[in-house]
Structure formats: C-alpha cells, structure tokens
N, C-alpha and C positions, 0 to 999 in steps of 0.2 A: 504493500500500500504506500508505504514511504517512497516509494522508486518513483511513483506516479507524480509526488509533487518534485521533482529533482530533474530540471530541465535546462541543459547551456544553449537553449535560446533566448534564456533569460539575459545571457548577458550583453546581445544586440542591445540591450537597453542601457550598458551602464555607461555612465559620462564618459567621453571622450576627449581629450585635448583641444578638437577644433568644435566643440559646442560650444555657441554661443550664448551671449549673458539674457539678462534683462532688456534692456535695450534695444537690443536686435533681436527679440522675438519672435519676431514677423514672419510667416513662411516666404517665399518669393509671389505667390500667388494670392496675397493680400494688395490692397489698396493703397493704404498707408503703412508708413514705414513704424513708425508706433503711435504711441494714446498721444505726444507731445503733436506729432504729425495729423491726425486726426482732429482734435481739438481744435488746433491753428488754422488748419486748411479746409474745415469741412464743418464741427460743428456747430460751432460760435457763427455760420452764417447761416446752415440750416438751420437752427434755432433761437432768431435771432428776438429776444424779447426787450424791453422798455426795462431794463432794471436800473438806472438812473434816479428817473422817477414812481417809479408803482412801488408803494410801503408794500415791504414784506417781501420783496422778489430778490432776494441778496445773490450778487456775482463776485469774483476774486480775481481781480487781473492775472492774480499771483496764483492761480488756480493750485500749481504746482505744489505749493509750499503746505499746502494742509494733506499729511496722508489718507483722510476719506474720500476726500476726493479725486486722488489720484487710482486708489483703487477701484472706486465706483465707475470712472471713466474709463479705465481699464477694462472694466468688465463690458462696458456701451460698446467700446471699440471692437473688443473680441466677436463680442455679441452681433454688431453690426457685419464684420466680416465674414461671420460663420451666415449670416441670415441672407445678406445682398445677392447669396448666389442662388436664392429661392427663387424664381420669376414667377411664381401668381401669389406667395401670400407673405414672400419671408420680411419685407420691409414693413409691410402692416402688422405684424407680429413684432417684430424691431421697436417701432414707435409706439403699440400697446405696452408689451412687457417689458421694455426694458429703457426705451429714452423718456418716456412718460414718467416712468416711474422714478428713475433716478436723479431725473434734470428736477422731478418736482421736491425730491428731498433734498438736493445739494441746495435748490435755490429757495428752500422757507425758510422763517426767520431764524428756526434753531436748527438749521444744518448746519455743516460745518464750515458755512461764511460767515455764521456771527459773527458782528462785530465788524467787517467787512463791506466795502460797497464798490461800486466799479467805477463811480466817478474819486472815492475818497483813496483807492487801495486798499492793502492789506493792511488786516490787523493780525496779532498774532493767535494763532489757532487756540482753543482751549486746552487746560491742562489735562493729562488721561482722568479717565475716572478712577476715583478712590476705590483701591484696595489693598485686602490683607496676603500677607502671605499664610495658606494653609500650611499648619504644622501638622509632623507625622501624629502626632497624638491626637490633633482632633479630626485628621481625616480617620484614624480608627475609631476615633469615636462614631464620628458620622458612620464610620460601613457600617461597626455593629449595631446603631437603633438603626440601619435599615435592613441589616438580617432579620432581627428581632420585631420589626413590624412586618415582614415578608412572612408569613405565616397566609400557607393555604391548606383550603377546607379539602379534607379529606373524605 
C-alpha cells in the first residue's frame, strides 16, 4: 500500500534554479505582465469611479503600499486572466465574482484605504490586528475541553 503513495514524478514539481519569483508570475500567455501591470494599464481605466468627491469611495495612489490590497488585486488579476479566455460568460462572471466584489471592499470606508484619498494620498495603512501568542499549555487546554465536549451518543 505504501509503494502506491511513493512516486519520482513527484519530483517534476520540485523548485528549480530557473523558477521564477513573485514578480514574474505570469505565464507567457497572460495579458499582463503582473497585478502592478494590470492595475496601471487596465484597471484604474476600466473602473474608473469619482473617488475624489463621493464620501465613502476611498482610492490609494499608493495602492501598493497596503498588503490587502495588493493581495486582493492579485487575486482580480489572476482571476481576470484565468476568466478573459471564457468567450460567452467568463468576463460576466469576472465582474460579478470577483471585480464587484473586491473593488467594493478595497474602496468602503473601512477597507484598507482608511485614512486615504486619491486626491490627498496615502496614509499609513493600519496597524495588524491584536493578538496573542497561543501557548502550549493553553492550546492543551483548549484540545482537551474539546475532546471532552466531543462526546457522541451511542
């Protein structure tokens, strides 16, 4: 049974010296070359809204500088790339699931441009949210009251 999971095709996968980083992502058969290239070239005109003036629509020149938003765009971009090669429904699926939704959280007031405007620039992003470090002693604690409520009827 063991043999079955024990496969050197597995190691077509492992890093190689010429893989490339973060940055160059891109397959060759994408549009843009990353989220920076996308952004700049494509969606700040497709998208283009009054956030100047409309309370509550906050933009970041400095988009870059806040990592939610770097991720979130990340994700538009991919998303966008993987969809645009739909021809009957993958860009309506694009702008439902994924530019709708994420351009409407980046830009409410407590996204992560609080603080932020397009005519004033950046502010600095907020600080992470508060927490603790779990200790070994109370993550045992926690498993055992959740053994000890796992109790099924027999």
């Amino acid at each position: 049974m063991t043999d079955l999971l024990i496969d050197d095709d597995f190691d077509d996968f492992a890093e190689s010296d010429d893989d490339v980083g973060y940055e160059a992502a891109a397959s060759p058969d994408t549009e843009f070359e990353s989220v920076y290239e996308f952004v700049d070239d494509h969606l700040v005109l497709l998208y283009a809204r009054h956030v100047e003036t409309k309370p509550g629509r906050l933009w970041c020149p400095r988009w870059f500088d806040h990592a939610e938003a770097v991720s979130r765009l990340e994700a538009l971009w991919r998303a966008y790339e993987s969809l645009r090669l739909d021809p009957a429904t993958g860009m309506s699926v694009w702008w439902r699931d994924h530019a709708d939704h994420h351009m409407a959280v980046l830009m409410s007031a407590d996204g992560p441009f609080e603080g932020c405007s397009a005519d004033r620039g950046h502010n600095r992003p907020p600080r992470p949210l508060p927490t603790e470090q779990l200790t070994d002693r109370a993550l045992r604690a926690a498993m055992s009251a959740t053994d000890e409520e796992d109790t099924t009827d027999e």
